[in-house]
C-alpha positions in Angstrom: -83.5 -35.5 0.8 -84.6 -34.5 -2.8 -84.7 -36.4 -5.4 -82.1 -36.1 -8.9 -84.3 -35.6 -11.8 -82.7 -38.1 -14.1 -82.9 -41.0 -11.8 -86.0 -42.8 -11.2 -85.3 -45.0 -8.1 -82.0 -46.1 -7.2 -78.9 -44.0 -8.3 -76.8 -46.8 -10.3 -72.8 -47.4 -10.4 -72.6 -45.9 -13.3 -74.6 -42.9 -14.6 -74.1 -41.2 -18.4 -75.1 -37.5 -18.7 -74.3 -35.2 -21.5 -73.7 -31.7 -20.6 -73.3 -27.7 -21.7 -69.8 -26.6 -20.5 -66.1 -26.8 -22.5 -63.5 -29.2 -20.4 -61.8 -26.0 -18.6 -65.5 -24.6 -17.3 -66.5 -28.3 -15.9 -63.2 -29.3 -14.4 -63.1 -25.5 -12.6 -66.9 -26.5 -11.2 -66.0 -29.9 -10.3 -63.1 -28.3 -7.8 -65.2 -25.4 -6.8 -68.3 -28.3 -5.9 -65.9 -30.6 -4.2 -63.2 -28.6 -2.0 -62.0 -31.7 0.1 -60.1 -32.5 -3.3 -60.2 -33.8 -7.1 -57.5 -36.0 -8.8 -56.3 -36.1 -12.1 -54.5 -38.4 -13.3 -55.1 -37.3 -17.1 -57.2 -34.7 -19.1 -60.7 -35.5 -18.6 -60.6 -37.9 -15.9 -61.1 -37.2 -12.2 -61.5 -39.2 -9.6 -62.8 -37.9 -5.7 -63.2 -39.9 -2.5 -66.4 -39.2 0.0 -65.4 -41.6 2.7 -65.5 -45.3 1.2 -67.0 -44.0 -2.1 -64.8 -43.3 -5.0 -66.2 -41.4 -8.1 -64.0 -41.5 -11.3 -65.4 -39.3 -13.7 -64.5 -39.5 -17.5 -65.6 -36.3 -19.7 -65.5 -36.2 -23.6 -66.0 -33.4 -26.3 -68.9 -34.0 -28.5 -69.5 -30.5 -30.2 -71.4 -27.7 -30.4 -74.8 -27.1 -30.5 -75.7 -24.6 -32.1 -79.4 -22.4 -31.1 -80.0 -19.4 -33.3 -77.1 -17.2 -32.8 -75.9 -19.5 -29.5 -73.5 -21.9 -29.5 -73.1 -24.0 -26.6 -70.1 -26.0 -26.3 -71.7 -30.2 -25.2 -69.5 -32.6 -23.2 -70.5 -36.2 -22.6 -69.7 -37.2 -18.3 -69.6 -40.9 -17.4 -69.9 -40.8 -13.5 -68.6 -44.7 -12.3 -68.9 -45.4 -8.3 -67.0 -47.8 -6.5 -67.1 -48.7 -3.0 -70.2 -47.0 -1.1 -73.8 -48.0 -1.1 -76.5 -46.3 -2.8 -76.7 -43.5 -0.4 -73.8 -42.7 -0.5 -73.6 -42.6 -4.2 -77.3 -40.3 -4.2 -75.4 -38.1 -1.5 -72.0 -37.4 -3.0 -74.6 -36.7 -6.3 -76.7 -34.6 -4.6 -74.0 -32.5 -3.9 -72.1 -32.1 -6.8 -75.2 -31.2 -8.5 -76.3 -29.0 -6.3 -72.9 -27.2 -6.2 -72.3 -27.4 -9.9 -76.4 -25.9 -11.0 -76.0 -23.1 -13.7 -78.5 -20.5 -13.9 -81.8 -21.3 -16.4 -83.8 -23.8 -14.4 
């Protein structure tokens, strides 16, 4: 199994990223990665099951960043597990990750 960039070692309960995508692009991603079904109880929080894993998922605008003549909209994610053991966390990771990827390396 390969190994997410950002974690060294064990993936934790709760993981922090910030991100390039507007609320609309990531919540149409998250749905596309994760077909067996996303909640939403509220704009900006999402919560999926992988069998006894839950991951709620919290998003927040923080922006623009701005690159020459780019500007790329930037989101902050907290990811928070419950239920499931570490692999199960890394695998339901893995594969949102892996689904959600955007071109540029």
């Amino acid at each position: 199994m390969s190994r997410l960039a950002f974690v060294a070692g064990a993936v934790p309960e709760v993981v922090e990223r910030e991100l390039t995508a507007t609320p609309a692009q990531f919540e149409r991603d998250l749905r596309m990665a994760w077909p067996a079904g996303v909640a939403s109880a509220a704009p900006g929080c999402f919560t999926l099951h992988d069998g006894e894993t839950r991951l709620d998922i919290r998003i927040e605008t923080r922006g623009v960043r701005r690159l020459g003549l780019f500007e790329l909209p930037q989101l902050a994610a907290r990811y928070q597990f419950a239920g499931g053991d570490e692999t199960a966390r890394r695998r339901l990771l893995v594969t949102l990750d892996r689904a959600m990827q955007r071109g540029g390396g």
